[in-house]
DSSP file (Angstrom, degrees, kcal/mol; ACC not computed):
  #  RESIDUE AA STRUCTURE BP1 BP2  ACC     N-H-->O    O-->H-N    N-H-->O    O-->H-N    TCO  KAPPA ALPHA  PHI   PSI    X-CA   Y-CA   Z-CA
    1    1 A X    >         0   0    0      0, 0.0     3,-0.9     0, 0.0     6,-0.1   0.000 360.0 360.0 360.0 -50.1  117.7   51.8  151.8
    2    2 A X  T 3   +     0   0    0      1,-0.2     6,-0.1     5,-0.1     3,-0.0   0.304 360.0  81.6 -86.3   8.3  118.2   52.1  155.6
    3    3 A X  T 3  S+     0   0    0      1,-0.1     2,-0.9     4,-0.0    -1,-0.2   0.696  73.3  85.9 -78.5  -7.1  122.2   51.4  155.1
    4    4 A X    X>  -     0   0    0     -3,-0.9     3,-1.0     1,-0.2     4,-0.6  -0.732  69.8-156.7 -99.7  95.9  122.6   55.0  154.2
    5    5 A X  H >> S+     0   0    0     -2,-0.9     3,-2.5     1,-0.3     4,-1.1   0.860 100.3  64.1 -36.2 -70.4  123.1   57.8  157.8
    6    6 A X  H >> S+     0   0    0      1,-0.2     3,-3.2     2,-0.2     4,-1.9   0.739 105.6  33.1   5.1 -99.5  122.0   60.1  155.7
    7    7 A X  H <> S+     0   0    0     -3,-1.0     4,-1.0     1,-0.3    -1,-0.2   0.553 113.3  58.4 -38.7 -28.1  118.4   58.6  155.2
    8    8 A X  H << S+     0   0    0     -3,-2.5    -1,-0.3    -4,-0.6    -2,-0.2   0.350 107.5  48.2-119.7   8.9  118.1   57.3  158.5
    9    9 A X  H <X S+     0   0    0     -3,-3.2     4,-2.5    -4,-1.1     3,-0.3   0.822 111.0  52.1 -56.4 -64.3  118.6   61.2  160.1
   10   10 A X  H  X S+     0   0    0     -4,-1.9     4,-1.7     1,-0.3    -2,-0.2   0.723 110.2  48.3 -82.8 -27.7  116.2   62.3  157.8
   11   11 A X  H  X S+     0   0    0     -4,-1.0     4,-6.2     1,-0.2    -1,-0.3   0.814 111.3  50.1 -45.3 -55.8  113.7   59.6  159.0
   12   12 A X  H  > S+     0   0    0     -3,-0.3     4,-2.5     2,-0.2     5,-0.3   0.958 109.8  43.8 -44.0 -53.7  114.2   60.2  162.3
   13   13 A X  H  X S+     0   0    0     -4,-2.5     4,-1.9     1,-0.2    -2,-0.2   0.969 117.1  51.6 -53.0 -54.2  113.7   64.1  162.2
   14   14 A X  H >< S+     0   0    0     -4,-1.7     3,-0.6     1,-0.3    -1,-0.2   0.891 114.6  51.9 -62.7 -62.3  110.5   63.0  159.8
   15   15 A X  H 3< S+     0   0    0     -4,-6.2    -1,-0.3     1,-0.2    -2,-0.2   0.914 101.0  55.4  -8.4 -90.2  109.7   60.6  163.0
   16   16 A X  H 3< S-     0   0    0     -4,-2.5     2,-0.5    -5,-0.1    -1,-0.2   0.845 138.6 -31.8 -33.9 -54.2  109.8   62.6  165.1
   17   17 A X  S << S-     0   0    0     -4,-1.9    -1,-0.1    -3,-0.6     2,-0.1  -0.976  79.2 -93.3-160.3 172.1  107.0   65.4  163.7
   18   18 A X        +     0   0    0     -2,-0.5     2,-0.3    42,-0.1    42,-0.2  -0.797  56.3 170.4 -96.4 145.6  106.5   65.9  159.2
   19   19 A X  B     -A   59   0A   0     40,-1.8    40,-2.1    -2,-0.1     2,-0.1  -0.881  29.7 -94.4-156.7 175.5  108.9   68.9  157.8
   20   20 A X     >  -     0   0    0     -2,-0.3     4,-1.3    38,-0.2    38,-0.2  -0.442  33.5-111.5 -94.3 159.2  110.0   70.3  154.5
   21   21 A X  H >> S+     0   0    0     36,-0.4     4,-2.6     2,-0.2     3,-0.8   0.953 120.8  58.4 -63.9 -26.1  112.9   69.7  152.8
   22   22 A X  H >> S+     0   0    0      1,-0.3     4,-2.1     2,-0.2     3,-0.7   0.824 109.6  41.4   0.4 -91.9  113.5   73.4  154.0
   23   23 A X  H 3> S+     0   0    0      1,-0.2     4,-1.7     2,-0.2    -1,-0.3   0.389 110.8  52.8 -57.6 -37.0  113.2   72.6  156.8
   24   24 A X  H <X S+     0   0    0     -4,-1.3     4,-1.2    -3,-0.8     6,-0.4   0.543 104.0  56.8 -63.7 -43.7  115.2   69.4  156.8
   25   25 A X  H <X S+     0   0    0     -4,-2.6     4,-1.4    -3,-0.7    -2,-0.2   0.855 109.0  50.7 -60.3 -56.7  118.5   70.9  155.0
   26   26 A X  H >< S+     0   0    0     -4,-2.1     3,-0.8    -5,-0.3    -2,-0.2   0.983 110.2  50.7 -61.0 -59.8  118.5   73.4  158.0
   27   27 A X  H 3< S+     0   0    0     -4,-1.7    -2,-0.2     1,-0.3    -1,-0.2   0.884 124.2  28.2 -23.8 -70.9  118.2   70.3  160.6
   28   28 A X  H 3< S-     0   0    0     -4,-1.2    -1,-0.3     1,-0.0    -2,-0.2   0.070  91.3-124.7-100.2   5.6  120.9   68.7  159.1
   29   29 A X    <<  +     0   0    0     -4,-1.4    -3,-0.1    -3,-0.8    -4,-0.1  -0.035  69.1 126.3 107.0  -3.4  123.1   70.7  157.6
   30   30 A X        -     0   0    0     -6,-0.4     2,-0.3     1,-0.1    -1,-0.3   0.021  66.2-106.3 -49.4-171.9  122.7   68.5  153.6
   31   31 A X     >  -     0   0    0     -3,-0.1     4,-2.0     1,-0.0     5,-0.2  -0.833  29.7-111.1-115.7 160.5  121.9   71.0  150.7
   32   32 A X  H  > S+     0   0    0     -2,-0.3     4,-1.2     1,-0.2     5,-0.1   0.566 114.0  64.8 -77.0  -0.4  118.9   70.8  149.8
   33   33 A X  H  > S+     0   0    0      3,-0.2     4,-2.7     2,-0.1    -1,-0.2   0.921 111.7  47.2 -74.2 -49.7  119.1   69.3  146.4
   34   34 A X  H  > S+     0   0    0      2,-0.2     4,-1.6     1,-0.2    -2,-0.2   0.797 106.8  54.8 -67.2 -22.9  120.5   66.1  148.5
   35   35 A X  H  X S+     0   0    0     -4,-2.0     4,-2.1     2,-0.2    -1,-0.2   0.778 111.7  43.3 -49.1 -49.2  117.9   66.3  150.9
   36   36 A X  H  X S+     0   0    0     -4,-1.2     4,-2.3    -5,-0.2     5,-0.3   0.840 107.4  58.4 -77.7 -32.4  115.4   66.0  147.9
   37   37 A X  H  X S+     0   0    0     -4,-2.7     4,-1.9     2,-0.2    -2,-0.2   0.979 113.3  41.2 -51.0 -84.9  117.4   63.4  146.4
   38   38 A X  H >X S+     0   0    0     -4,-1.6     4,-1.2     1,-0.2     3,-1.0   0.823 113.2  54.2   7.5-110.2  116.8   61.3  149.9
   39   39 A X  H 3X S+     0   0    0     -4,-2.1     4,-1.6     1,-0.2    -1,-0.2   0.743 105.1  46.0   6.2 -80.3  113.6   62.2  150.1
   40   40 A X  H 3X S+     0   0    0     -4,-2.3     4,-1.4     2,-0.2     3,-0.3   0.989 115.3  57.9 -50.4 -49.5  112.3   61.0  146.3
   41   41 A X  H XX S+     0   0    0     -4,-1.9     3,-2.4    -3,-1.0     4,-0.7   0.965 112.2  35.3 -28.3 -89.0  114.2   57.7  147.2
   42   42 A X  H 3< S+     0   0    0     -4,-1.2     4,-0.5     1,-0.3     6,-0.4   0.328 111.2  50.9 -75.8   2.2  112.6   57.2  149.7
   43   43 A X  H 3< S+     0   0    0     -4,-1.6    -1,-0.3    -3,-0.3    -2,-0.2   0.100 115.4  58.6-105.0  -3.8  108.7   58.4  149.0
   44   44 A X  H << S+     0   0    0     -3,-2.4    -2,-0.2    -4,-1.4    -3,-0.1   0.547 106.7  46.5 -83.2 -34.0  109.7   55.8  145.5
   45   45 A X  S  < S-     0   0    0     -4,-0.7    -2,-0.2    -5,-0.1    -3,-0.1   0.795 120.7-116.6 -92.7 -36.4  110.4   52.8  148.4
   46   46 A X  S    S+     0   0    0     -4,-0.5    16,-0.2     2,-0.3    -3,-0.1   0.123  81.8 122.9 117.9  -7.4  107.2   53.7  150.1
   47   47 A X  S    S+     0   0    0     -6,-0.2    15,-1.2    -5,-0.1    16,-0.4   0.768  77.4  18.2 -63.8  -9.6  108.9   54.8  153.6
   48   48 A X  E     -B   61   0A   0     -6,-0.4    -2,-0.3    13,-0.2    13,-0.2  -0.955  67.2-137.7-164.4 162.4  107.3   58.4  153.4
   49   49 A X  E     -B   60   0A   0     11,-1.7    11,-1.3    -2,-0.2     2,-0.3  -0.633  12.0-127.2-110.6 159.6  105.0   60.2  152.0
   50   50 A X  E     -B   59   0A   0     -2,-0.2     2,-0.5     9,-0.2     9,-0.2  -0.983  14.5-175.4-101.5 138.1  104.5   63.6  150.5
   51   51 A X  E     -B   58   0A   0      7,-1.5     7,-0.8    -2,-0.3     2,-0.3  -0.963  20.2-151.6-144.6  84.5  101.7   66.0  151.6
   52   52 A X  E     -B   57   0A   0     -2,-0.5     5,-0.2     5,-0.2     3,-0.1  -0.736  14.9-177.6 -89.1 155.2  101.8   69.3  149.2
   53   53 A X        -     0   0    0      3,-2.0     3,-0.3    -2,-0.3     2,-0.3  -0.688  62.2 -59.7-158.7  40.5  100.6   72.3  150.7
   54   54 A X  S    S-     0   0    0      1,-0.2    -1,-0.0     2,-0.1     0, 0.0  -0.862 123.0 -18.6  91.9-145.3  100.7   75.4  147.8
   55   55 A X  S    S+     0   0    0     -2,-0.3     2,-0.5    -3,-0.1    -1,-0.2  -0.034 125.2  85.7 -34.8  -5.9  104.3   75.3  147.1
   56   56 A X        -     0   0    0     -3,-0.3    -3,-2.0    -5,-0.0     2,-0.3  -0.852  56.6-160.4-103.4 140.5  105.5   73.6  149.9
   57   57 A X  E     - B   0  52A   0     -2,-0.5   -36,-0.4    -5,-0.2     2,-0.2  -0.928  10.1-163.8-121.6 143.0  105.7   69.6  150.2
   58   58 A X  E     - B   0  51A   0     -7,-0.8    -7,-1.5    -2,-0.3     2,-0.4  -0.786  16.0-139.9-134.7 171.5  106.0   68.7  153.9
   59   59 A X  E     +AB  19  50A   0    -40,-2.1   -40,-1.8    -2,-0.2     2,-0.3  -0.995  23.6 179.1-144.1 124.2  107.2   64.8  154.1
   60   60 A X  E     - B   0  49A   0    -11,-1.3   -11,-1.7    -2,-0.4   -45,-0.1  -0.941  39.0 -82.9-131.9 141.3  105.8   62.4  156.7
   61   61 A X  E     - B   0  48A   0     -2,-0.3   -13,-0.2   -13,-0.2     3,-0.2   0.124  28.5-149.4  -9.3 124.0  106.3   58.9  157.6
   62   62 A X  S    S+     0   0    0    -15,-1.2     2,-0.3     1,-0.2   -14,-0.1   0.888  83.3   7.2 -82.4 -34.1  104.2   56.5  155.4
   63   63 A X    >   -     0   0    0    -16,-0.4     3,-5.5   -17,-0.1     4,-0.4  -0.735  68.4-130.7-164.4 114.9  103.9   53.9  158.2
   64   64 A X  T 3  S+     0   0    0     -2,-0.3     4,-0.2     1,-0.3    -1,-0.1   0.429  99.4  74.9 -64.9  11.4  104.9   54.0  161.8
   65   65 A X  T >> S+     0   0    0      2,-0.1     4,-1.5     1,-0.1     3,-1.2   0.784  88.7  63.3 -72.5 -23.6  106.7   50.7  161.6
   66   66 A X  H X> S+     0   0    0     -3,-5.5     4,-1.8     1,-0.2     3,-1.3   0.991  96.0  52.0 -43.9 -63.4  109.2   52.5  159.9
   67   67 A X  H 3> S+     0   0    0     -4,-0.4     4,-1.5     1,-0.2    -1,-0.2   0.768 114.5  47.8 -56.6  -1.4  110.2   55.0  162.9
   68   68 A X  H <> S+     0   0    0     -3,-1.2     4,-2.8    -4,-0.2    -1,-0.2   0.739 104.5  58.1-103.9 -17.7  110.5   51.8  165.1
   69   69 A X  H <X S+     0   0    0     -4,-1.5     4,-1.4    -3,-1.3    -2,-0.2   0.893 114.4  41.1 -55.6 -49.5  112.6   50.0  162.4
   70   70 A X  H  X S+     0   0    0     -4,-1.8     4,-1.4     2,-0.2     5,-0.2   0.860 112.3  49.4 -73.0 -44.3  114.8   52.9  162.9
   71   71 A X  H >X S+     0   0    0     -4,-1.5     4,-2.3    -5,-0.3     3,-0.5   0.896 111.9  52.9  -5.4 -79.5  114.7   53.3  166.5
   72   72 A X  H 3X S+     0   0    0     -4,-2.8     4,-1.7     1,-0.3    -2,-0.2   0.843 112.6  42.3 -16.3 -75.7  115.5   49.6  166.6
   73   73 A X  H 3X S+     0   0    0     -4,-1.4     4,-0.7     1,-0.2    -1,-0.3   0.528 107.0  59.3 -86.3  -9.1  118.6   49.9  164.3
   74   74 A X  H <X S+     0   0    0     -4,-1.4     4,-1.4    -3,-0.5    -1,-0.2   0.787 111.5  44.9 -69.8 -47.8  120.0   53.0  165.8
   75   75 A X  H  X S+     0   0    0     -4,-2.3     4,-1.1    -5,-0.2     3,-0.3   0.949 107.9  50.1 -58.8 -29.0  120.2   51.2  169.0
   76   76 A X  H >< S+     0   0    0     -4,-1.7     3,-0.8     1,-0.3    -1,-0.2   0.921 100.6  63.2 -88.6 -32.9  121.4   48.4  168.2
   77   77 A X  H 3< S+     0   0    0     -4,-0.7    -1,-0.3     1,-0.2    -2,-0.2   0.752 108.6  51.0 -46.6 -30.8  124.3   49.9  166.2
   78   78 A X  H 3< S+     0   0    0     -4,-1.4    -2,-0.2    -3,-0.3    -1,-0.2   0.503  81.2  99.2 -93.0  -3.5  125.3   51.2  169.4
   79   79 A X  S << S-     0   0    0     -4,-1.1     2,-0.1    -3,-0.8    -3,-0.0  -0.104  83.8 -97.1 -43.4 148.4  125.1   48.2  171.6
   80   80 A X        -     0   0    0      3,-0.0     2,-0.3     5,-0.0     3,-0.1  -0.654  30.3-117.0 -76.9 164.1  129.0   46.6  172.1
   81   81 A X    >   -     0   0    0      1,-0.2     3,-1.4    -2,-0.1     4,-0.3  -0.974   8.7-145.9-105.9 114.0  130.0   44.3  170.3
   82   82 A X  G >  S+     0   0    0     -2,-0.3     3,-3.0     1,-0.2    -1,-0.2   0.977 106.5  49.7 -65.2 -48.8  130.9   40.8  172.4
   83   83 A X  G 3  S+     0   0    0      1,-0.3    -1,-0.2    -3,-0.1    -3,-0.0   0.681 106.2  56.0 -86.2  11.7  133.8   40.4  169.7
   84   84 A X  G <  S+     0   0    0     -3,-1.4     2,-0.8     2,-0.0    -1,-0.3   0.402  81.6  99.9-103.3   7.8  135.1   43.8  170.1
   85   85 A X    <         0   0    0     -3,-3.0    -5,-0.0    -4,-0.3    -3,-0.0  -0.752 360.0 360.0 -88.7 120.6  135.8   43.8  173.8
   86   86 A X              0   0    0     -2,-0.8    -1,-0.1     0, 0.0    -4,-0.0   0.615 360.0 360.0 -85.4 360.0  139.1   43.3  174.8
């Protein structure tokens, strides 16, 4: 689930403060059909939630060990690699 950049942008942003997919598309330049696609995925695995609001669904982080999970694995993807240093 978290192998996909995609998923682990939209998590972040979601981190970060709860948005729409609107809102989310604009961020991040998907369309919004993929956004929602994401999105369902991942409110199906239990990593976020949906919160509707009239017509608008705003999408928040189901449990803040997630945002550290991602935290976590964005750093560490950017660490060097011992067996890539020349």
């Amino acid at each position: 689930m978290l192998v996909n950049e995609s998923r682990l942008w939209l998590l972040r942003l979601i981190g970060d403060e709860p948005r729409t997919v609107g809102a989310l598309a604009e961020e991040t330049g998907l369309s919004q059909p993929l956004v929602s696609q994401h999105l369902r995925t991942m409110r199906q695995t239990g990593l976020v939630t949906a919160i509707r609001r009239g017509k608008s669904v705003t999408y928040t982080i189901a449990d803040e060990h997630v945002t550290h999970v991602v935290a976590d694995a964005l750093i560490h993807v950017h660490e060097p690699r011992p067996d890539l240093e020349a």
